[in-house]
C-alpha positions in Angstrom: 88.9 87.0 48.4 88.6 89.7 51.0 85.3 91.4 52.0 84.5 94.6 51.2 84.6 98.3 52.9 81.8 99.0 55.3 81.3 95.2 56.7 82.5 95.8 60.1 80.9 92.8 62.1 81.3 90.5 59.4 84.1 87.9 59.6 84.5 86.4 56.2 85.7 82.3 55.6 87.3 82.1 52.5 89.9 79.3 53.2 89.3 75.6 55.3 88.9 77.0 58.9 88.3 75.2 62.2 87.3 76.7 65.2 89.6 76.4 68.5 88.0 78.2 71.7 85.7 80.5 72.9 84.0 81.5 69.2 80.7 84.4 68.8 80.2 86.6 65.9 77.5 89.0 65.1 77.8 87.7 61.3 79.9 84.9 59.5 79.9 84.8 56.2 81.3 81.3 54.2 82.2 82.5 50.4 83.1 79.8 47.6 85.7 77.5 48.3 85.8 78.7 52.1 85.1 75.6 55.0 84.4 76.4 58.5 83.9 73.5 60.9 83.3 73.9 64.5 85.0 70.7 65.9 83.4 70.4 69.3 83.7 73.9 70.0 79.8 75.5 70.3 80.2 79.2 69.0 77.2 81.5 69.3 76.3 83.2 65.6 73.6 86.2 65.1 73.4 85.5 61.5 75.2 82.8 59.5 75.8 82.8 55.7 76.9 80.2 53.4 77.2 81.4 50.2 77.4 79.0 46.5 80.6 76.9 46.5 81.2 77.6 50.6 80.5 74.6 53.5 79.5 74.5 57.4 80.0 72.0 59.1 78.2 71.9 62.3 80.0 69.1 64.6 79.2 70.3 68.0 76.3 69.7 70.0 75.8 73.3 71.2 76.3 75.7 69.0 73.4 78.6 68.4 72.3 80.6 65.5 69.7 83.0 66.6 69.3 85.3 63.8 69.3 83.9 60.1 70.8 80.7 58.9 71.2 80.9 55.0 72.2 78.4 52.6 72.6 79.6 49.4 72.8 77.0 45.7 75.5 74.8 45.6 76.3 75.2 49.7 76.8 72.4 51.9 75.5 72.5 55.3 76.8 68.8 57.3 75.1 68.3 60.9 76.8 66.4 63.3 74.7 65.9 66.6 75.5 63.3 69.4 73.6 64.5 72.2 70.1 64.0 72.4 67.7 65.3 70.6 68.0 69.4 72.0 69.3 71.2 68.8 70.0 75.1 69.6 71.2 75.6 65.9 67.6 76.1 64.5 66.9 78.8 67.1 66.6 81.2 64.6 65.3 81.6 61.0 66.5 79.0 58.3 66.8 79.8 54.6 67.9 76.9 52.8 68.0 77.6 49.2 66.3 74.9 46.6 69.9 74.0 45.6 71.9 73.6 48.8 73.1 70.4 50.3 72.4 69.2 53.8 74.0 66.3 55.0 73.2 64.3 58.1 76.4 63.0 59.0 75.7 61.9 62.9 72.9 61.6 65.3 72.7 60.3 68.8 73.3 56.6 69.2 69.9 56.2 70.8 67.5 55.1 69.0 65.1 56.9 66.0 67.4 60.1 67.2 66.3 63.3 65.3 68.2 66.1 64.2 65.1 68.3 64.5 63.2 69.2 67.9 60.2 69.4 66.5 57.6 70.4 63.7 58.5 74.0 63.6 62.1 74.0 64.3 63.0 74.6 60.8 61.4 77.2 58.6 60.7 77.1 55.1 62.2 79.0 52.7 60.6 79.9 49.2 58.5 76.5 50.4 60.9 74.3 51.2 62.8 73.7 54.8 66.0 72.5 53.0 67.1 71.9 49.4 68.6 68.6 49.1 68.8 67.0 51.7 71.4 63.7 52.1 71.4 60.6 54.7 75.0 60.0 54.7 75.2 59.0 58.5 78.5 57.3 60.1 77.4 56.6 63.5 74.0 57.0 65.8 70.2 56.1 64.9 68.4 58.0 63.2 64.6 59.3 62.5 64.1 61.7 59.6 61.3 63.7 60.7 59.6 64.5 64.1 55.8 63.7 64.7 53.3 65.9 63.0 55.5 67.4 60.8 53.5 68.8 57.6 55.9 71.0 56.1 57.7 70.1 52.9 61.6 68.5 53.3 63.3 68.9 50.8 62.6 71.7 47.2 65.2 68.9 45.3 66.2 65.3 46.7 66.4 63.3 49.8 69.2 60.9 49.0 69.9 58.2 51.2 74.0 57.8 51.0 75.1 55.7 53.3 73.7 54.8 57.3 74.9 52.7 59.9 71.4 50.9 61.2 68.1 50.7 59.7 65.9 53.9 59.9 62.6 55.3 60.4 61.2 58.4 58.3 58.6 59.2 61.3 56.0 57.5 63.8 52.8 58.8 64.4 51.2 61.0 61.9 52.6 63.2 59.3 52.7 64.4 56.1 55.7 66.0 53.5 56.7 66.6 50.2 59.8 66.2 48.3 60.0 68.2 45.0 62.7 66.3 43.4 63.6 63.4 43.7 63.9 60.6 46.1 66.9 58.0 45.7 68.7 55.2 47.9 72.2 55.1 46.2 73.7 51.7 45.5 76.1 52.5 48.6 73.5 52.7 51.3 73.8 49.1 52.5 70.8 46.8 53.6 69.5 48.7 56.1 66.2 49.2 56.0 63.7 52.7 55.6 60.4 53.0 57.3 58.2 55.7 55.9 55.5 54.4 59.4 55.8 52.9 62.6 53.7 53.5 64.8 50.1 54.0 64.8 48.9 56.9 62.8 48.4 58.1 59.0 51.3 58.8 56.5 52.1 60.6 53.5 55.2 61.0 51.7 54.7 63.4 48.2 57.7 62.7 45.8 57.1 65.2 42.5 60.3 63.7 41.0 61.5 59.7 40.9 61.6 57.1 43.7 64.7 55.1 42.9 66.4 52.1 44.8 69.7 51.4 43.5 71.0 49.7 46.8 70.7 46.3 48.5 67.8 48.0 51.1 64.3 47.4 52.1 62.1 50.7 51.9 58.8 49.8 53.6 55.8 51.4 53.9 54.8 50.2 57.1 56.8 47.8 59.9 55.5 44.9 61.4 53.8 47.0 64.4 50.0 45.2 64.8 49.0 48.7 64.9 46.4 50.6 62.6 49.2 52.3 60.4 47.8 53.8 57.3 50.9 54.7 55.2 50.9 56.2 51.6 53.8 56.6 49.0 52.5 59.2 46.2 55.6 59.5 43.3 54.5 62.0 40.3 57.8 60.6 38.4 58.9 57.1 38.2 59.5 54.1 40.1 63.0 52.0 39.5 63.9 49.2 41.6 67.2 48.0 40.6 69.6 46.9 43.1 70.8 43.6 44.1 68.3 42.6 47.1 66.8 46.0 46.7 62.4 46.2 47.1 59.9 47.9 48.2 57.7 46.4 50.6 54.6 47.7 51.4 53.6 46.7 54.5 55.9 44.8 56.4 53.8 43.1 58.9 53.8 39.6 58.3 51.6 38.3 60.8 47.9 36.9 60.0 46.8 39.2 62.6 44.0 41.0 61.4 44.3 44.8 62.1 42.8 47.7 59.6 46.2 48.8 58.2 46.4 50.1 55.0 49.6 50.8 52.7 49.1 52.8 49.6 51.6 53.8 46.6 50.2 56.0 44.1 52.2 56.3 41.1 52.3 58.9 38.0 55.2 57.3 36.0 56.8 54.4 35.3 57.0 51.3 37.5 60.5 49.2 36.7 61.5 46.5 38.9 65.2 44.9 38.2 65.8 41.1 37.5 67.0 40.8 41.2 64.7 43.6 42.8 61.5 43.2 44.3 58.3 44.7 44.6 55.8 42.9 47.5 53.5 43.0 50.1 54.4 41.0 53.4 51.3 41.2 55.0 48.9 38.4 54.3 45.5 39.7 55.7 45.6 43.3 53.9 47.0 43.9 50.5 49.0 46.9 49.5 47.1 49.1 47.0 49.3 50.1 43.9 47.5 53.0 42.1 48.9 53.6 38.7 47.1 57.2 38.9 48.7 59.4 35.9 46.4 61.1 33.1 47.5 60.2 30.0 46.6 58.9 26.4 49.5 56.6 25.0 50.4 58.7 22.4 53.8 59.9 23.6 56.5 58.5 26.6 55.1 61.4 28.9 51.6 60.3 28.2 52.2 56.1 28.8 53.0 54.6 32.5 54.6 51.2 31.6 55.0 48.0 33.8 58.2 46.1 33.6 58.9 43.9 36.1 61.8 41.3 35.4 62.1 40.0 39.0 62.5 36.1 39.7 62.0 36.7 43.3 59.8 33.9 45.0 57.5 36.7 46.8 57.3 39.1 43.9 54.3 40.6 43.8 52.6 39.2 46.6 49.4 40.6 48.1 49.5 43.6 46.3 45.8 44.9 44.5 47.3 47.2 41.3 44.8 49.7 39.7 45.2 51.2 36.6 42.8 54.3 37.8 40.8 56.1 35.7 42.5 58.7 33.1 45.5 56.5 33.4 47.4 54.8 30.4 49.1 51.7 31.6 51.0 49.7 29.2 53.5 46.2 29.6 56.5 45.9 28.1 59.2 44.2 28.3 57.7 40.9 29.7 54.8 40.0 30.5 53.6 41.3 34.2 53.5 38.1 37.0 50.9 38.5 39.9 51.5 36.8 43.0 50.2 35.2 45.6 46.7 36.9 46.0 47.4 39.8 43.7 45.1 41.6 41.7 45.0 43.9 38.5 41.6 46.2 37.9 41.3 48.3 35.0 39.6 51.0 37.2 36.5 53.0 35.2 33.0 54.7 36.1 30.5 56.6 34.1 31.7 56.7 31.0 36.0 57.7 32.0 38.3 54.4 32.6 42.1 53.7 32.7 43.4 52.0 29.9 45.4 48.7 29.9 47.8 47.9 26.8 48.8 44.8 26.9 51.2 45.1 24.2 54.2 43.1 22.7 57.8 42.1 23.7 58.6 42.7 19.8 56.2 40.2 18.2 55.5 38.9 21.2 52.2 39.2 23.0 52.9 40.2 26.8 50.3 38.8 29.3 48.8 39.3 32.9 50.0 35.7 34.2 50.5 34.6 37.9 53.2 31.9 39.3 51.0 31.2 42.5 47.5 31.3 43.5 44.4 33.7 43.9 45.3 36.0 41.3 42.4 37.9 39.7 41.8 40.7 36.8 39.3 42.9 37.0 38.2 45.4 34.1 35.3 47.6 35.2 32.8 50.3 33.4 34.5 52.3 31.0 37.7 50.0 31.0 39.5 50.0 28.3 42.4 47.0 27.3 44.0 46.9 24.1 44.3 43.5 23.6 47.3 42.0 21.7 47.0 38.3 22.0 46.2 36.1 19.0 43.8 34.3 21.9 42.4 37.5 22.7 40.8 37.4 26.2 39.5 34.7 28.2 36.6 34.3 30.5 38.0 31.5 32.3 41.6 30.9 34.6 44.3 29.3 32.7 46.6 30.0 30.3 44.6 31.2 27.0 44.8 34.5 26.1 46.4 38.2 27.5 44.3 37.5 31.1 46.2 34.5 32.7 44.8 34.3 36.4 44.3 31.5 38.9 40.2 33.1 39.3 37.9 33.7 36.2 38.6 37.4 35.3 36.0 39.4 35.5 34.8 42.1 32.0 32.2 44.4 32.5 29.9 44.5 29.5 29.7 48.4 29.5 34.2 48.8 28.3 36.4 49.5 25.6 37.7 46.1 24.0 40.5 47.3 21.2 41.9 44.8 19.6 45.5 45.2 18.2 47.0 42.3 17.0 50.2 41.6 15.5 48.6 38.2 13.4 45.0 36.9 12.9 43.4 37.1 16.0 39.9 36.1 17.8 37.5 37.9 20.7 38.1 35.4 23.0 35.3 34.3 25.3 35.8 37.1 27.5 34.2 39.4 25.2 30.9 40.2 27.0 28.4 38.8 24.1 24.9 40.4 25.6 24.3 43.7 23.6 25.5 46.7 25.5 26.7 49.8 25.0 30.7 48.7 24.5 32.8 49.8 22.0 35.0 46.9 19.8 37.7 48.6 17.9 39.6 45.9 15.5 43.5 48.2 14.8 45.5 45.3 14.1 48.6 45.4 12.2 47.8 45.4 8.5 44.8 44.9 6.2 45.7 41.5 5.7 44.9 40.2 9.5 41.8 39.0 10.2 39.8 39.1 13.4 37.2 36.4 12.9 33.8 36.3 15.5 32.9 32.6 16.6 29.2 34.2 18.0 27.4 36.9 18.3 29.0 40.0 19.6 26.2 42.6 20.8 26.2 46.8 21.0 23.6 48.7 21.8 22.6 52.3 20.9 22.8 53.1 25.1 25.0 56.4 25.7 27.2 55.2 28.9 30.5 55.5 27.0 29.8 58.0 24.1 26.8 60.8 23.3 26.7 58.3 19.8 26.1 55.4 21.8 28.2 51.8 21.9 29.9 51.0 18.3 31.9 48.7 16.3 35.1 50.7 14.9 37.3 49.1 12.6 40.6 50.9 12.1 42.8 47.9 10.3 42.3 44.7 9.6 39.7 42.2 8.3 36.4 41.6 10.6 34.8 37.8 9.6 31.9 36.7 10.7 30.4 33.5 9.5 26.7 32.7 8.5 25.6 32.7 12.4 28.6 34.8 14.2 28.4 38.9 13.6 27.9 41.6 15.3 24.7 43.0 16.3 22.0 45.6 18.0 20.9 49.1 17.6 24.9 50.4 18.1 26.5 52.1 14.9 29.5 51.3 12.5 32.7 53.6 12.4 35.2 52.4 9.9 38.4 54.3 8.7 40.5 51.5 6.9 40.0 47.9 7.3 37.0 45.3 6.2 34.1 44.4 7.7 33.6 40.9 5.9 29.8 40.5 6.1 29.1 36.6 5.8 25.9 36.9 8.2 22.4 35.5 6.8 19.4 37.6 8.6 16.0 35.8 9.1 14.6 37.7 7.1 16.9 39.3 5.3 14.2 41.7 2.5 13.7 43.5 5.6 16.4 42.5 8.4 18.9 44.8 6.5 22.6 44.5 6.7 25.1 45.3 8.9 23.2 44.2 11.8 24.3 47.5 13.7 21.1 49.2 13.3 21.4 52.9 14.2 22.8 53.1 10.1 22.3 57.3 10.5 25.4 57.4 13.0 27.5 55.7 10.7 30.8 57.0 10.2 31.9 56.1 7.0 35.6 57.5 6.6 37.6 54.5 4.6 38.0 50.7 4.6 35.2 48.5 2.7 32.0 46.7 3.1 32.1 43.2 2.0 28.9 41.1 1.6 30.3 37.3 1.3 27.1 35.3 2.0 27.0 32.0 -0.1 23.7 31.5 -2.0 21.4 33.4 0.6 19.9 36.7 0.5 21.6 39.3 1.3 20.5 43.1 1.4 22.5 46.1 2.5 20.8 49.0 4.0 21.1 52.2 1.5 20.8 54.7 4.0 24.7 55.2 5.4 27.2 56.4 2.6 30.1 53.9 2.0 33.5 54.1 1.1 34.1 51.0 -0.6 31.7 48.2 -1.5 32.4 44.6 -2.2 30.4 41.7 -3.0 31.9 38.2 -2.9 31.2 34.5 -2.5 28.8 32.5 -4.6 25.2 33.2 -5.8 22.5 31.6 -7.8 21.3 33.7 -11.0 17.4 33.2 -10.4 17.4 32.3 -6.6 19.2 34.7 -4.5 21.5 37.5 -4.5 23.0 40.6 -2.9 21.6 44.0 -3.1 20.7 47.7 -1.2 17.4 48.3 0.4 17.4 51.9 -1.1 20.0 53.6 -3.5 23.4 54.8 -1.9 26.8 57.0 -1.8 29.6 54.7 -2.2 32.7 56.8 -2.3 35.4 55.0 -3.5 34.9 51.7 -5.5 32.0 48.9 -6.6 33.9 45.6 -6.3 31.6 42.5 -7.6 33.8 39.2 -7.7 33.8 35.5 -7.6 30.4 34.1 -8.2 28.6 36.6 -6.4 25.8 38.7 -7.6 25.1 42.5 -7.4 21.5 43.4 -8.1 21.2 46.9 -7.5 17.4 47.1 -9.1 16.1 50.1 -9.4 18.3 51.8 -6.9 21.2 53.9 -8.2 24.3 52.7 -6.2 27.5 54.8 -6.6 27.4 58.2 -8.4 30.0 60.0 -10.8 33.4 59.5 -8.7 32.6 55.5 -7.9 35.3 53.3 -9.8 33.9 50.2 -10.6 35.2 46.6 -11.2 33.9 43.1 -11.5 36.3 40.0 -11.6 35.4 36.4 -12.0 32.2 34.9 -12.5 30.2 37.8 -11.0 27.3 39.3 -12.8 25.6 43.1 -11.8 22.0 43.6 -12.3 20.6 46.9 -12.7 17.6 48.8 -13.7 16.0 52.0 -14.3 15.8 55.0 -16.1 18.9 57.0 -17.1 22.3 56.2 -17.2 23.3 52.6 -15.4 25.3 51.2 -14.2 25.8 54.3 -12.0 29.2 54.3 -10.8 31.1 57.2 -13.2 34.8 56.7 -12.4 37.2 53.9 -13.6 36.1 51.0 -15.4 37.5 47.6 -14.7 35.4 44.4 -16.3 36.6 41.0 -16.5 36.0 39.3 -19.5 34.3 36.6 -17.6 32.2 39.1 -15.6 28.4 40.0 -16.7 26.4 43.1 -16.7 22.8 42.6 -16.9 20.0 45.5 -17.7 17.0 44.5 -16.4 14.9 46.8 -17.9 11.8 46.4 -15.8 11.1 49.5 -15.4 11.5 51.4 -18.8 14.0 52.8 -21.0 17.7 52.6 -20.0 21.6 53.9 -20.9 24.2 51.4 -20.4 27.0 53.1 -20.1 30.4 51.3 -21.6 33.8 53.1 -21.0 35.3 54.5 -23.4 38.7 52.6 -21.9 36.9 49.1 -22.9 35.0 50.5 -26.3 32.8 52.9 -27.5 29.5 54.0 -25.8 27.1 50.8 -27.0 23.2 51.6 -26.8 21.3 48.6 -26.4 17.8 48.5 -27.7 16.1 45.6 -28.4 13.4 45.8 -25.2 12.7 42.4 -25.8 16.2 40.8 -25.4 18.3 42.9 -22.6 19.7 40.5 -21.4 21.4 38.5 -24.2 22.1 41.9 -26.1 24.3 43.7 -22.8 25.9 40.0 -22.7 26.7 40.3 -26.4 28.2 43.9 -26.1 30.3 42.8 -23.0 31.8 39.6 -24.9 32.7 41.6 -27.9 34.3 44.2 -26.3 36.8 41.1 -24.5 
């Protein structure tokens, strides 16, 4: 390639050049494919250009740019520098473009050498001081970044290549931003990375992925005694995945108490390799691991998972994880091991909390456990944990249930318990049983599963989490209480699909009206079924929410007791009556002209009251051993037959309704 007319002052590189002598130019311009290196000769430039495909390299210790230094996509710029730290090259104005490539290929051999002066040697271009920039260093000792710098590094990656002795990002206080990514290759070695050393504050913004690939240490802090106050913030994900590779967040081991604090804040993923490590070295003050994302679980982008295979004997360790509030934090995997003195808090306020899903390995329930001691879980106001073991959660250490910590885990009564089971499943005595304005939501995974209450759970009308106050919502599944286990208060009922398998006896149940959830005009109604399956008690549903489906079930005495509506009632889908249970809808109309209608076993309907009964007019489905019985206390009465059983039968002998139904039900079977 040769330059065009009218360039007179520019000398053009477009093949592998090296410089040999006394060496100034107004303006030299690298195009693609052309190298210029300037061996230890130190030229004086005006302006100096690399253009896309085109490299510098800068190997001697003097050489001056005092115009414009531009980097353009896809340039490489090396820097070679082995004499102190006075670095004439950034005398000008710098514009790295978001896609160049600066390589640090040698720094002085003293130590925490810099291959900036100072904060403002470089400038930033379109935001950024360089593109990518690469540790690839062959000899010297070097530190990344001089004290107070604030500016942003890099608009793509710092990539740590390769290095000869263990490195420091800066001492003292600064802050800096990486817009891509941040990655130690598996070639770096064991040498270690520093992001602090020396007392001040900090902060290291990565908008892309930290990833360790290689066999090094990256620390947040050194073993200084100091007050260093380090933080790690990574939009993307976190992979640890090299052979001896961790992160450790502070690396002062010493009992020494001092007021350090290391932070990582994270907005991804958090993966940690069978022979990686995550940890804490400092034994007075944890590390704080904030899993700090906004997110709803729905998609990939929207779920920050924990997987963290490592077998390492300080894995873990002294570390205080948050899932923060807005987050959605889910296992998978295995099951997430605390160490020594580690914690895990569901973070929440007000009525907004992180979510924790515990999840499955498959069919496998993962779990919060811990292989040493102090380990402690926390869920605060507003929580929320979707609990997938069959144990549910429990209120005490041991080994029961998706909590599995060395101290009693601590539930605040004001959270979000969702229940998602894979088989039958149970609360768990860490469901807070005082009545408060928490929601239970029962999803597990089919209609078939039951969820079955060993006390009473309560939920109160309060508005902390929801305008509608605290509820029970059943999704999937079977809810079972017994005669003295249910779920009560003033809160409301929201069902979709599912059961809610009413087996409760009230105290005095003609006025104690069922389900116990009081606030029955914020029902939400939408599917699933209401079964009452009290044995030979009482039992007396309140009319004023609409249902979708309605079931009676277990055993009742004709004459003694019974099930039945306080007032009459919408029930959407279908009237199921079976077993030995009994129905007696009195004078209340239950159902209207869409309700199917069945009866199986030994049950028996009572109703009463003027026009046509029963009410239900949909689909017809009697057993022959079934019974309907007309009361007719009150008057005059239709019985309605379905045509798909017979034809329309009129009963009138007022004296004898209830052998003359009985009659027209046994002929028509």
């Amino acid at each position: 390639m040769y330059p065009s007319t009218g360039t007179s002052n520019v000398v053009y590189i477009t093949k592998n050049i090296t410089l040999n002598g006394t060496n100034n130019a107004d303006n030299v311009v690298i195009d693609n494919g052309g190298t210029l290196s300037t061996s230890t000769v130190t030229p004086t430039f005006t302006n100096l250009t690399v253009k896309t495909g085109g490299t510098f390299n800068k190997e001697s210790n003097g050489m001056i740019v005092n115009g414009i230094l531009e980097v353009e996509d896809n340039a490489t710029f090396t820097f070679k520098h082995t004499n102190g730290n006075a670095i004439s090259v950034w005398n000008g104005t710098e514009k790295f473009h978001a896609n160049s490539n600066f390589y640090i290929k040698v720094v002085d051999n003293t130590s925490n050498s810099l291959f900036m002066d100072s904060k403002d040697d470089v400038s930033e271009y379109n935001g950024a001081c360089f593109g990518n920039v690469i540790v690839d260093v062959s000899a010297g000792k070097l530190q990344l970044l001089p004290k107070n710098f604030t500016k942003t590094l890099a608009a793509g990656n710092l990539i740590f290549k390769s290095n000869t002795d263990n490195m420091r990002i800066c001492e003292g206080n600064y802050s800096t931003t990486i817009k891509g990514n941040l990655i130690i290759e598996p070639g770096y070695g064991s040498n270690s990375i520093t992001e602090l050393t020396t007392a001040g504050t900090s902060s290291i913004t990565v908008n892309g992925d930290f990833t360790n690939s290689g066999t090094s240490a990256f620390r947040l802090t050194n073993s200084n005694t100091e007050v260093l106050n380090a933080t790690l913030n990574v939009l993307g994900n976190i992979t640890i995945s090299g052979t001896g590779a961790n992160i450790d967040m502070d690396g002062n081991a010493t009992t020494t108490l001092h007021a350090s604090t290391s932070t990582i804040n994270i907005g991804g993923d958090l993966t940690v390799g069978a022979s990686s490590l995550l940890r804490s070295s400092n034994t007075v003050n944890q590390g704080i691991f904030n899993f700090n994302g906004t997110g709803d679980g729905l998609t990939a982008a929207t779920t920050q998972t924990i997987s963290i295979a490592s077998a390492g004997t300080t894995r873990n360790q002294y570390i205080d994880f948050y899932a923060k509030a807005g987050s959605y934090v889910q296992l998978i995997n295995q099951n997430l091991e605390l160490g020594k003195n580690a914690t895990f808090t569901v973070n929440g306020s007000g009525s907004t909390g992180g979510v924790l899903d515990f999840n499955f390995n498959g069919s496998t329930p993962l779990n919060i456990t811990s292989y040493s001691t102090g380990s402690k879980f926390t869920a605060e106001q507003a929580a929320t944990l979707k609990i997938s073991s069959p144990d549910g959660i429990s209120a005490t250490s041991g080994t029961t249930g998706n909590v599995q910590t060395t101290n009693a885990p601590v539930y605040n009564s004001v959270a979000k318990y969702h229940y998602i089971g894979k088989t039958n499943q149970v609360p768990g005595t860490g469901l807070p049983a005082a009545s408060s304005a928490k929601f239970v939501i029962i999803e597990l995974g089919d209609n078939t599963k039951t969820f079955t209450l060993s006390g009473n759970v309560g939920i109160s009308s309060a508005t902390t989490l929801d305008a509608q106050g605290g509820r029970l919502e059943i999704r999937k599944g079977i809810v079972m209480g017994t005669s003295t286990a249910d779920f009560t208060g003033t809160g409301r009922l929201v069902m979709s699909d599912g059961e809610y398998n009413i087996a409760s006896i009230t105290a005095a149940p003609l006025t104690n009206y069922l389900p116990q959830l009081a606030a029955y005009s914020r029902y939400s109604l939408t599917g699933g079924t209401i079964n009452l399956s009290g044995n030979n008690a009482m039992q007396i549903l309140s009319g004023t929410p609409a249902y979708y489906n309605l079931t009676t079930s277990g055993s009742n005495t004709l004459g003694t007791d019974y099930k039945a509506v306080s007032n009459g009632t919408t029930v959407n889908g279908t009237i199921k009556v079976t077993e030995n249970s009994i129905l007696n809808a009195r004078t209340y109309a239950i159902g209207g002209t869409a309700t199917n209608f069945s009866m199986t076993g030994n049950s028996r309907y009572i109703t009463d009251g003027a026009g046509d009964k029963p009410d239900a007019g949909g689909t017809y489905s009697l057993a022959p051993t079934s019974t309907i019985e007309f009361a007719n206390s009150s008057g005059a009465g239709v019985v309605r037959l379905r045509t798909d059983i017979g034809s329309d039968k009129l009963c009138q002998d007022n004296c004898q309704w209830h052998e003359c139904l009985q009659r027209i039900i046994n002929k028509w079977y």
